[in-house]
N, CA, C and O atoms as CSV, one atom per row, in Angstrom:
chain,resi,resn,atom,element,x,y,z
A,1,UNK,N,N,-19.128,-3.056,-7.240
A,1,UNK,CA,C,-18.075,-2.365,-6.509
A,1,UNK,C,C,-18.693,-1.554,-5.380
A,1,UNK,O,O,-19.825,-1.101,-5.550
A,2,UNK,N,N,-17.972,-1.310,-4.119
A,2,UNK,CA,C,-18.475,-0.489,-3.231
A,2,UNK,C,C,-17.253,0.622,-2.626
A,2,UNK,O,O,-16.242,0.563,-3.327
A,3,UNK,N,N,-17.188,1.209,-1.946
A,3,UNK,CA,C,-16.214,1.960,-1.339
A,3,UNK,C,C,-15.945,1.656,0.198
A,3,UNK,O,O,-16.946,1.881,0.879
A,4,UNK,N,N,-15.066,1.291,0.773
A,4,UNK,CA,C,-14.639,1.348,2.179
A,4,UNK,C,C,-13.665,2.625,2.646
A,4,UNK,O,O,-12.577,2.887,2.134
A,5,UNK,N,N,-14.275,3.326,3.688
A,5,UNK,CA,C,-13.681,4.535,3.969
A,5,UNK,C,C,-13.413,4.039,5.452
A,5,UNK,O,O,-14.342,3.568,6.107
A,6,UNK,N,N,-11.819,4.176,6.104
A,6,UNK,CA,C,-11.398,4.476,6.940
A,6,UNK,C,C,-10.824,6.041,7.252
A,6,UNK,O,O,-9.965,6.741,6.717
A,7,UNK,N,N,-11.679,6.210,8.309
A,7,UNK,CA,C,-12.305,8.429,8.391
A,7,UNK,C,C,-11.648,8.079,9.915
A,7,UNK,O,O,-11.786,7.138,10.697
A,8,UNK,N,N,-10.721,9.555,9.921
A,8,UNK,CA,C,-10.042,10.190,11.522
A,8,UNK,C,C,-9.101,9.069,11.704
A,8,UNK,O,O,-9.219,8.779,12.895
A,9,UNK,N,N,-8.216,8.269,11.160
A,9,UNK,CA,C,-7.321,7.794,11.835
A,9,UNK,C,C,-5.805,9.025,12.476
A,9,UNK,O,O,-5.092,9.790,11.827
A,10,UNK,N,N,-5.831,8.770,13.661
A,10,UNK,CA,C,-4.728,10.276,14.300
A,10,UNK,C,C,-3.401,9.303,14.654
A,10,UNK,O,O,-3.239,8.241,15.254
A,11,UNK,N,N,-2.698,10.091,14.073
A,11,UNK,CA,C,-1.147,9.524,14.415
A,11,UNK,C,C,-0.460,10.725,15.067
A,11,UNK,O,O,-0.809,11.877,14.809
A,12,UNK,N,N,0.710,10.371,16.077
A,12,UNK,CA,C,1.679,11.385,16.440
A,12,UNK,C,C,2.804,10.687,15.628
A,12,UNK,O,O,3.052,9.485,15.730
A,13,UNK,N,N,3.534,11.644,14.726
A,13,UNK,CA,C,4.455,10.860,13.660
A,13,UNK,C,C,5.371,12.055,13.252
A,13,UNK,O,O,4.902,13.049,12.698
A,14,UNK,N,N,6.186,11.972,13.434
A,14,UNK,CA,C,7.631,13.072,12.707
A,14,UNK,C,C,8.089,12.936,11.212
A,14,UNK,O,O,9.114,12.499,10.689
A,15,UNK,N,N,6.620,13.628,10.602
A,15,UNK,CA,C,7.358,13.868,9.092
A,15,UNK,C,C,7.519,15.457,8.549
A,15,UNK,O,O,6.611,16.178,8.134
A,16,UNK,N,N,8.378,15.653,8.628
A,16,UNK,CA,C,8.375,17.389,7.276
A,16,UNK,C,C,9.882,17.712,7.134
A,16,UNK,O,O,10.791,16.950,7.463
A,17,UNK,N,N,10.041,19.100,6.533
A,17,UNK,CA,C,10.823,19.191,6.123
A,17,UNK,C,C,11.602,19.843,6.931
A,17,UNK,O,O,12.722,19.962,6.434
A,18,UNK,N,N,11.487,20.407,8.150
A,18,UNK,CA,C,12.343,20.836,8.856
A,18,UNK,C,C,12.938,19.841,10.351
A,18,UNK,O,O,12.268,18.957,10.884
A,19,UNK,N,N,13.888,20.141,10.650
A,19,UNK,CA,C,14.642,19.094,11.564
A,19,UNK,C,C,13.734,19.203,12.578
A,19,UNK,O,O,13.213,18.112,12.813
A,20,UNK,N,N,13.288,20.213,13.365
A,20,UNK,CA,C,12.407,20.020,14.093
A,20,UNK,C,C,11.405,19.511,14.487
A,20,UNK,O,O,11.063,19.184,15.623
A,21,UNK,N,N,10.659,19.401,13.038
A,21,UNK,CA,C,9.087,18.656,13.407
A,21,UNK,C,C,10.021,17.196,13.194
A,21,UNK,O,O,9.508,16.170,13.641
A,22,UNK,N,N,11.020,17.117,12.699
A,22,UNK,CA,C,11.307,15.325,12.992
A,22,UNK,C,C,11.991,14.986,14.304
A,22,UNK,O,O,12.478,13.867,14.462
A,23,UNK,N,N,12.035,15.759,15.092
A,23,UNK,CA,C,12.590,15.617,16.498
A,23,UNK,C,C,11.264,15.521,17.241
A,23,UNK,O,O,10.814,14.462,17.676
A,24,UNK,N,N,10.367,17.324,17.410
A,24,UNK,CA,C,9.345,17.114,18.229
A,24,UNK,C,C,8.025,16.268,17.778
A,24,UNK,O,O,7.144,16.016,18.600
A,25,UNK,N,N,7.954,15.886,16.548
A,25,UNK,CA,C,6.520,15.383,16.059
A,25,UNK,C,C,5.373,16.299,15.599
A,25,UNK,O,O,5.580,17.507,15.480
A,26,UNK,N,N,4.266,15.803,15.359
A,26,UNK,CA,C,2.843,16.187,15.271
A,26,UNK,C,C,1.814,15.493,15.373
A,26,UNK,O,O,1.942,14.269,15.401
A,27,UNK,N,N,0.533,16.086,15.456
A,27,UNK,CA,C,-0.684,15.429,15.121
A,27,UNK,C,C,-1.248,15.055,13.727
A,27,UNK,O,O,-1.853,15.983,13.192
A,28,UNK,N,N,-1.194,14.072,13.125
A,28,UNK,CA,C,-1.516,14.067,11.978
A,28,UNK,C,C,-3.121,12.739,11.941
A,28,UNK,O,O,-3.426,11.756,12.616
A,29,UNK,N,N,-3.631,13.340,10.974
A,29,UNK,CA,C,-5.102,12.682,10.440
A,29,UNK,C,C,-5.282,12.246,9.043
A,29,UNK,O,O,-5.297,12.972,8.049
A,30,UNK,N,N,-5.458,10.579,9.113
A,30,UNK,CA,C,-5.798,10.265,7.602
A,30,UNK,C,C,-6.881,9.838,7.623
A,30,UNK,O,O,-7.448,9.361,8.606
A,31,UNK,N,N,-7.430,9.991,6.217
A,31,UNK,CA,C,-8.287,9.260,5.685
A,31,UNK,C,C,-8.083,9.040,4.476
A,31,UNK,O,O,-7.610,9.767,3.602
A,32,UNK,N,N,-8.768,7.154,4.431
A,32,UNK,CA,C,-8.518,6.517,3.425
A,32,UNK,C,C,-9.872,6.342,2.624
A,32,UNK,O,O,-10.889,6.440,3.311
A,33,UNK,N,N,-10.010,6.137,1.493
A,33,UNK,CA,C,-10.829,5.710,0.512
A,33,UNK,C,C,-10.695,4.325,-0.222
A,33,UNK,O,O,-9.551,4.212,-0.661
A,34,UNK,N,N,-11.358,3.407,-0.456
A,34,UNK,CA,C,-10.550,2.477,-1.293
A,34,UNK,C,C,-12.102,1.813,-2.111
A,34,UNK,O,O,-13.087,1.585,-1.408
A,35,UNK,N,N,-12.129,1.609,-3.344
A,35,UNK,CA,C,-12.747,0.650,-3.838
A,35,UNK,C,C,-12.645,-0.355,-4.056
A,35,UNK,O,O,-11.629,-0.541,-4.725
A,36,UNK,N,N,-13.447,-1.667,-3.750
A,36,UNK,CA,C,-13.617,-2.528,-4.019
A,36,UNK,C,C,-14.726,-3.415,-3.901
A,36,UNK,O,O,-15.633,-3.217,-3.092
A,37,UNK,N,N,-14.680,-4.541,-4.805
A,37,UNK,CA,C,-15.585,-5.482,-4.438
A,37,UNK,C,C,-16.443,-5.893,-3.064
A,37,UNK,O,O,-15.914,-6.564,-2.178
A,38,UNK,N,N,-18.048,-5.344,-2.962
A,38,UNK,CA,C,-18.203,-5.895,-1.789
A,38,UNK,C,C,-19.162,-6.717,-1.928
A,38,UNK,O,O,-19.715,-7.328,-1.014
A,39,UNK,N,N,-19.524,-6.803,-3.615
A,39,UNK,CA,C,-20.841,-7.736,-3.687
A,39,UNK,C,C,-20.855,-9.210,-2.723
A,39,UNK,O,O,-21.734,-9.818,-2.112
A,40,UNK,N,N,-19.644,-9.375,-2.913
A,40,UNK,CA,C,-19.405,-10.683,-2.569
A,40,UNK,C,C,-19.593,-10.844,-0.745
A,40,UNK,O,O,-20.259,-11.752,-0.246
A,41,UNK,N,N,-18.742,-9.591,0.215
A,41,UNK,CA,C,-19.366,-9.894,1.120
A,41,UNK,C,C,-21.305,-9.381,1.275
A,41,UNK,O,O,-22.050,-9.910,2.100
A,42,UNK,N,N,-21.483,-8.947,0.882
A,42,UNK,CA,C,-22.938,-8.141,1.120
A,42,UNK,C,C,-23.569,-9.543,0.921
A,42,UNK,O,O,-24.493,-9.593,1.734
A,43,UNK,N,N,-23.505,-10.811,0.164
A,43,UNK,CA,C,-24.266,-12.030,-0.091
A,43,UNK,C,C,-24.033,-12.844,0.914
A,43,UNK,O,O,-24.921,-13.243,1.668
A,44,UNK,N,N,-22.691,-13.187,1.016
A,44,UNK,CA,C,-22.394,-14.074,2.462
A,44,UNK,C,C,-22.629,-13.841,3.666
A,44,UNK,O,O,-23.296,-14.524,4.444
A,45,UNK,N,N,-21.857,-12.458,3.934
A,45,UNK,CA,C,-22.411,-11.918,5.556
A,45,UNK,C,C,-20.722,-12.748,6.047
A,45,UNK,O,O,-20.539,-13.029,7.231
A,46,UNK,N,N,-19.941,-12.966,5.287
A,46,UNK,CA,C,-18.324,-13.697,5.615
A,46,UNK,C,C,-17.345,-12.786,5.587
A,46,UNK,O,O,-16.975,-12.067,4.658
A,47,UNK,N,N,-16.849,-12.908,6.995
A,47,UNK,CA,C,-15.770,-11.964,7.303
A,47,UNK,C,C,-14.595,-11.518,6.305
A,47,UNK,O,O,-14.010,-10.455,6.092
A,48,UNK,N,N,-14.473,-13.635,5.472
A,48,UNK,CA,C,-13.274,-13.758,4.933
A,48,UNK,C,C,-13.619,-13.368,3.284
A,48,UNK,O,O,-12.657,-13.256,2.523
A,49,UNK,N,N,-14.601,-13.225,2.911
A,49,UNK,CA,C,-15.122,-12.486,1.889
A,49,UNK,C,C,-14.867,-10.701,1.959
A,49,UNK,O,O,-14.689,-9.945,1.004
A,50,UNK,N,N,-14.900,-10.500,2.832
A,50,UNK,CA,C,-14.605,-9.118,2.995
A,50,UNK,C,C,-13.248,-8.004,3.638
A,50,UNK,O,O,-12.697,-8.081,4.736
A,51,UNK,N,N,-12.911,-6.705,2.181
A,51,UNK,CA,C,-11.666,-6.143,2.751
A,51,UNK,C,C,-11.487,-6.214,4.202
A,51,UNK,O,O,-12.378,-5.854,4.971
A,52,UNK,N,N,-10.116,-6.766,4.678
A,52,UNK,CA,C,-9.913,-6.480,5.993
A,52,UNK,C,C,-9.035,-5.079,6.285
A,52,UNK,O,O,-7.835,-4.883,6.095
A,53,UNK,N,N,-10.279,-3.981,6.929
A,53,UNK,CA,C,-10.059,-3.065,7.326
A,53,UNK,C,C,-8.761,-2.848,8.658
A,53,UNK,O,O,-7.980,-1.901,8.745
A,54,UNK,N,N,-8.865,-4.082,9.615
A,54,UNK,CA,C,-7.929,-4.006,10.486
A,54,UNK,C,C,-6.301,-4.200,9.848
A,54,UNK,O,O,-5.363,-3.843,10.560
A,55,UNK,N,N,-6.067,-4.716,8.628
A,55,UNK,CA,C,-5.252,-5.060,8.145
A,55,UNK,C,C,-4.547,-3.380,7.421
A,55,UNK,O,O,-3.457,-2.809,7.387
A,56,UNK,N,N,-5.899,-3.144,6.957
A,56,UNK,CA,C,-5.071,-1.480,6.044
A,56,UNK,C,C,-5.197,-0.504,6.824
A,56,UNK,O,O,-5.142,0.579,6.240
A,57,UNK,N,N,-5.404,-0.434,8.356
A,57,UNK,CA,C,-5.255,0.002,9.617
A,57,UNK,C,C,-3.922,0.433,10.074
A,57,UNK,O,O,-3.431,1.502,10.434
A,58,UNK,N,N,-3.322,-1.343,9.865
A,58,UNK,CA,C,-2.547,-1.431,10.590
A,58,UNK,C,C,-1.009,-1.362,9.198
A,58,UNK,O,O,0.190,-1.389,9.472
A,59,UNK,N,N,-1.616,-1.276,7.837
A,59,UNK,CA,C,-0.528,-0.489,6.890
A,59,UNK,C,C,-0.210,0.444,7.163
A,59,UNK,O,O,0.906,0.662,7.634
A,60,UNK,N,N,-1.212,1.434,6.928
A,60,UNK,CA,C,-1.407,3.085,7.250
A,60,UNK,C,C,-0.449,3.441,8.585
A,60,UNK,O,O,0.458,4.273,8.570
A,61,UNK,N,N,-0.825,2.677,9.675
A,61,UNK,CA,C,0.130,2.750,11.219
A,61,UNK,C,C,1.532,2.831,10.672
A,61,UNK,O,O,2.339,3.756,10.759
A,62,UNK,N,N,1.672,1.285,9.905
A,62,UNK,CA,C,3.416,1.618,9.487
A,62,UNK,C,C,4.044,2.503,9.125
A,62,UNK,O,O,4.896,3.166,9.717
A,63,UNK,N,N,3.568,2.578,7.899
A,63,UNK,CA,C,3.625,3.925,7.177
A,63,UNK,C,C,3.657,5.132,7.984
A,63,UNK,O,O,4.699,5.784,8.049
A,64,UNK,N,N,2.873,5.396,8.447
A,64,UNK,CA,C,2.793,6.603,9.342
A,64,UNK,C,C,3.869,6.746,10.271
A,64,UNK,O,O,4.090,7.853,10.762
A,65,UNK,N,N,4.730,5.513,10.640
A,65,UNK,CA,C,5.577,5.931,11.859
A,65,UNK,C,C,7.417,5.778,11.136
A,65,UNK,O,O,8.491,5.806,11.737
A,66,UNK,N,N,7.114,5.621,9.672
A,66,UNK,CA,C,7.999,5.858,9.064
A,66,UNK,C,C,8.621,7.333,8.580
A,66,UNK,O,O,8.079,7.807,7.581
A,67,UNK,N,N,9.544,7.995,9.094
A,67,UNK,CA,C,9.608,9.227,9.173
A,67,UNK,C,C,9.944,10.042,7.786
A,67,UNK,O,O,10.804,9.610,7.018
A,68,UNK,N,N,9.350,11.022,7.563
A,68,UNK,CA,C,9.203,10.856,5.894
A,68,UNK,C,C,9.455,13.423,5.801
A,68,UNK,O,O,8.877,14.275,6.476
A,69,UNK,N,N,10.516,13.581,4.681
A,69,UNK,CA,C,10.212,14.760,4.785
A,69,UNK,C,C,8.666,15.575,4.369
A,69,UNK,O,O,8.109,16.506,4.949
A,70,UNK,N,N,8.216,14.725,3.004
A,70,UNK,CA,C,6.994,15.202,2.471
A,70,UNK,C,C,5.698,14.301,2.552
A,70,UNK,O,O,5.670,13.123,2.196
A,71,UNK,N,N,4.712,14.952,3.027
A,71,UNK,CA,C,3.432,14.441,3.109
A,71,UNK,C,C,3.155,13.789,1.960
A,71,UNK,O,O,2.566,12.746,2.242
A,72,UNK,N,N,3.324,13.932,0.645
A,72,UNK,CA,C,3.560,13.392,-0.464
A,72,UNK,C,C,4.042,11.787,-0.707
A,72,UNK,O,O,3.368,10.920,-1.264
A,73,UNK,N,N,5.541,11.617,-0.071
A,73,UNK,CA,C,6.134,10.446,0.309
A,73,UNK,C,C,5.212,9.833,1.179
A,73,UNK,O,O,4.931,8.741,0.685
A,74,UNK,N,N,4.717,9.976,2.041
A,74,UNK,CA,C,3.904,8.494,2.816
A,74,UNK,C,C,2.512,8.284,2.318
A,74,UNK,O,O,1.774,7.329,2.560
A,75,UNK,N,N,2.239,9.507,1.465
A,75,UNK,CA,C,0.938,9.014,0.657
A,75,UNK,C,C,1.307,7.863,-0.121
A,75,UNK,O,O,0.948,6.697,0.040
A,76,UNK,N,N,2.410,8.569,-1.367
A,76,UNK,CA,C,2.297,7.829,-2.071
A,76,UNK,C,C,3.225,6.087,-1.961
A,76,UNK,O,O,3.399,5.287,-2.880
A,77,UNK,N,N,3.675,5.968,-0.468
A,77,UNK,CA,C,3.890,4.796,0.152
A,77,UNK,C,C,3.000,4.065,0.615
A,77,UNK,O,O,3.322,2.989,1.120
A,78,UNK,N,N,1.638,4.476,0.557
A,78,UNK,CA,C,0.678,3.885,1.551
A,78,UNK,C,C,-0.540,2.992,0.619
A,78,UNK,O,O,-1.301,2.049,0.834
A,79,UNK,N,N,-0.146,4.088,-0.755
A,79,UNK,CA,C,-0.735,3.657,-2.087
A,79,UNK,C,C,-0.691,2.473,-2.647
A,79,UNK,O,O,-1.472,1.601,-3.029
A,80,UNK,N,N,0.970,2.774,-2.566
A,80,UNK,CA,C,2.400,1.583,-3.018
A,80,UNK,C,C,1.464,0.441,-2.483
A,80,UNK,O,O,0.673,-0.201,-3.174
A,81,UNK,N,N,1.666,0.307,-1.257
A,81,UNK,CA,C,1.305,-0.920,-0.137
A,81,UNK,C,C,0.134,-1.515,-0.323
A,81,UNK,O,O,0.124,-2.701,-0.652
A,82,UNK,N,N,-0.991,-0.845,-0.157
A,82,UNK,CA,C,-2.349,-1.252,-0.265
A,82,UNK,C,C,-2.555,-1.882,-1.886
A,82,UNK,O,O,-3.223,-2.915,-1.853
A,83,UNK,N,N,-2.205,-1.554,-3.026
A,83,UNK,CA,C,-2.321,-2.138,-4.287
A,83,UNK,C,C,-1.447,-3.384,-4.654
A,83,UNK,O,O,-1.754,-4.371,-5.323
A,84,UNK,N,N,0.046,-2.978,-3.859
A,84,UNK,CA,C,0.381,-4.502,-3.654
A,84,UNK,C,C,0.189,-5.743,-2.842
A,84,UNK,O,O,0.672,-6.835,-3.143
A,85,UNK,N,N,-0.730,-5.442,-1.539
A,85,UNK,CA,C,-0.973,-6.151,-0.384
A,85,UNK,C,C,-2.076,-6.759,-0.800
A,85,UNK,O,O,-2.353,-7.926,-0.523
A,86,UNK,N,N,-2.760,-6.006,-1.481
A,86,UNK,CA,C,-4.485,-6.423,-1.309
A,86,UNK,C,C,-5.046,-6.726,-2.657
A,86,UNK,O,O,-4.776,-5.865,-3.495
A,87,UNK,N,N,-5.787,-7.774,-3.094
A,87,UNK,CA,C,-6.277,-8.185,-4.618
A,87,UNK,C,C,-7.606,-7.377,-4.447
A,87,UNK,O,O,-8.038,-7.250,-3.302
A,88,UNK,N,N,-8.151,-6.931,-5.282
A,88,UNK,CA,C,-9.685,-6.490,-5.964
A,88,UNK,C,C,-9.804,-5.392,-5.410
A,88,UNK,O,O,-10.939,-5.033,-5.098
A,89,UNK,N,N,-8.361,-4.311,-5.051
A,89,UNK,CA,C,-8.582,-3.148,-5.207
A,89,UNK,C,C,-8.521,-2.157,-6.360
A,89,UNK,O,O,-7.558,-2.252,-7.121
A,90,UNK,N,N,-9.508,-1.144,-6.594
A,90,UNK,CA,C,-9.833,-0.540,-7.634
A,90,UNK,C,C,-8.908,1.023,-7.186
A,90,UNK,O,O,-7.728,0.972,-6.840
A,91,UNK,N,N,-9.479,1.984,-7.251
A,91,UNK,CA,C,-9.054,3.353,-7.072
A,91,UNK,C,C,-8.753,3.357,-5.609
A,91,UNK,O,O,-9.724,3.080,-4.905
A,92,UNK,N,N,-7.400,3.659,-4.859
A,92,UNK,CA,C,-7.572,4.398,-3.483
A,92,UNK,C,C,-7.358,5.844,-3.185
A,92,UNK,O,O,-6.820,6.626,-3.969
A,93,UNK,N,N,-7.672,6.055,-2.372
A,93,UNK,CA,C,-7.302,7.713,-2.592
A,93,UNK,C,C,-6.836,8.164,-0.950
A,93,UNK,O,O,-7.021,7.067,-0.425
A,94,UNK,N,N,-6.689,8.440,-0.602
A,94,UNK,CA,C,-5.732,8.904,0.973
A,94,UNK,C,C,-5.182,10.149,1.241
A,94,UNK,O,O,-4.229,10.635,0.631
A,95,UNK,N,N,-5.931,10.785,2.374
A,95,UNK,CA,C,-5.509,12.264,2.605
A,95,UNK,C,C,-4.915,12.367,3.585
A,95,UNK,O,O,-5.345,11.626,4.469
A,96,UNK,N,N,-3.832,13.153,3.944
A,96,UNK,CA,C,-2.826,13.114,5.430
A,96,UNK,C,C,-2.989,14.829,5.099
A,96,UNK,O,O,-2.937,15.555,4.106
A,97,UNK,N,N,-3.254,14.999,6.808
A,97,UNK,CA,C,-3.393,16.039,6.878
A,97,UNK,C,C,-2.457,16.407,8.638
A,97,UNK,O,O,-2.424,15.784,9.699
A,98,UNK,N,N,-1.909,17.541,8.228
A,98,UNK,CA,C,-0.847,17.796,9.535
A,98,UNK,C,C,-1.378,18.884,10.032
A,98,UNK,O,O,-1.634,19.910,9.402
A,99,UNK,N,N,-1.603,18.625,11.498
A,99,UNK,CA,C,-1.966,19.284,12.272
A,99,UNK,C,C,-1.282,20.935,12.580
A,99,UNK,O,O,-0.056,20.851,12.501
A,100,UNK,N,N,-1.740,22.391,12.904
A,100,UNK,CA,C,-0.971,23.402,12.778
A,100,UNK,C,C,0.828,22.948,12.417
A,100,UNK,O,O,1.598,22.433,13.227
A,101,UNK,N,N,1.124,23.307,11.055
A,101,UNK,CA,C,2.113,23.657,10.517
A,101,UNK,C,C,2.922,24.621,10.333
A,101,UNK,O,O,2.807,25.572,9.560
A,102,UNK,N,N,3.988,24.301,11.259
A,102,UNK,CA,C,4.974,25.718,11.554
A,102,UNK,C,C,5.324,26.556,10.507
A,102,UNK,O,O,6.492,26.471,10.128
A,103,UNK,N,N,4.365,27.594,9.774
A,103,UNK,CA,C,4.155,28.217,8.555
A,103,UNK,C,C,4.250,29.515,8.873
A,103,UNK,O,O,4.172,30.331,7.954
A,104,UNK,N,N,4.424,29.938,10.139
A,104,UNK,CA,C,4.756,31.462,10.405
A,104,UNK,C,C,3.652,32.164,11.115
A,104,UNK,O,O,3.703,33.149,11.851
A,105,UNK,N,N,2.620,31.421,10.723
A,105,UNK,CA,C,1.306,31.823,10.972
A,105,UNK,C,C,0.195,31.152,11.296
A,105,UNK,O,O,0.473,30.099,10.721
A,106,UNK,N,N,-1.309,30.876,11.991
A,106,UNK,CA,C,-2.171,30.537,12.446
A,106,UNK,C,C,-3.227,29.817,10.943
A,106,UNK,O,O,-4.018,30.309,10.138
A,107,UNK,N,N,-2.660,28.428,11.197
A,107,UNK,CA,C,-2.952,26.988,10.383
A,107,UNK,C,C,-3.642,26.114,10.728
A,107,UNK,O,O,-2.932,25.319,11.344
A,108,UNK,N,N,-5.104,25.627,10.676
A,108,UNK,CA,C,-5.415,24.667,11.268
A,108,UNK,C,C,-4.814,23.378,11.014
A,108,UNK,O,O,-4.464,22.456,11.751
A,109,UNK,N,N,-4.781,23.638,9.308
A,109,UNK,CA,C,-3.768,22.166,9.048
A,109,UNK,C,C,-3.493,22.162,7.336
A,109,UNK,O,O,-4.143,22.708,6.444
A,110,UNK,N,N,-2.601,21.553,7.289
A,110,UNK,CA,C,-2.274,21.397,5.716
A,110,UNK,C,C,-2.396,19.892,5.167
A,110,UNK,O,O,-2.259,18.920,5.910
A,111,UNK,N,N,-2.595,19.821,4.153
A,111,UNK,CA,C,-3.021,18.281,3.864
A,111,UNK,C,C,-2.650,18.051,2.399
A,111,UNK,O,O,-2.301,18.908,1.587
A,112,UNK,N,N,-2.790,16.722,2.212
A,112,UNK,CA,C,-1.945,16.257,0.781
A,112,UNK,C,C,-2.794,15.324,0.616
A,112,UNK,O,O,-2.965,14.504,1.518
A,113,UNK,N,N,-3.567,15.248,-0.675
A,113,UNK,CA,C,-4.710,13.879,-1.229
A,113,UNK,C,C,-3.838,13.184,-2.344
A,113,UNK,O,O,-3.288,13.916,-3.168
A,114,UNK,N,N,-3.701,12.020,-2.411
A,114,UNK,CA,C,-3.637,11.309,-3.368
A,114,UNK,C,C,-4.405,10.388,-4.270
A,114,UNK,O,O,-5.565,10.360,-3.861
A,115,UNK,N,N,-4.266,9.699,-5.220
A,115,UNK,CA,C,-5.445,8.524,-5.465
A,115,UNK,C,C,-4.234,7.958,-6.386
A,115,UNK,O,O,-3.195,8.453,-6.824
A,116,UNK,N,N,-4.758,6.889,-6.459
A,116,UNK,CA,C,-4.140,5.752,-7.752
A,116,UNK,C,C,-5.019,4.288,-8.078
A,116,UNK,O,O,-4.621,3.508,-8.944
């Protein structure tokens, strides 16, 4: 088993709980974790042997532009996706983190980890 980490993916995406941030948006940052099998590409050196990263790229994108009140909900949608999309995944884990959060006060960011 090995781990593939997709680190800093930035979305502008309208999710929370107030009407506002789903009108004006935010900056939001994920990162993904995922285990799986890489013995198999590490021997071949074959593309098609190996997770396609552009593929759970371009999940995460969906997901992300699906407008959602809780950081919670597109985690655990993104989870959903990747375990049903993809064979010889083991543990993923995925952090969304929202850029200053209209909290009253001076936030760099709030964030939500999941795994399954």
């Amino acid at each position: 088993m090995g781990i593939i980490e997709l680190e800093g993916m930035e979305f502008y995406a309208y999710h929370g709980y107030f009407k506002s941030e789903r009108i004006v948006g935010n900056r939001f940052e994920v990162n993904l974790s995922i285990e799986t099998d890489c013995e198999t590409a590490a021997q071949s050196d074959l593309l098609a042997d190996a997770l396609n990263y552009e593929g759970i790229y371009r999940l995460v994108k969906e997901e992300m532009h699906q407008r959602s009140h809780l950081l919670e909900h597109v985690a655990g949608r993104i989870l959903t996706r990747i375990h049903n999309e993809y064979n010889g995944i083991g543990v993923v884990r995925v952090k969304i983190s929202k850029a200053r959060p209209p909290m009253g006060g001076h936030i760099k960011a709030v964030s939500v980890t999941m795994e399954r």
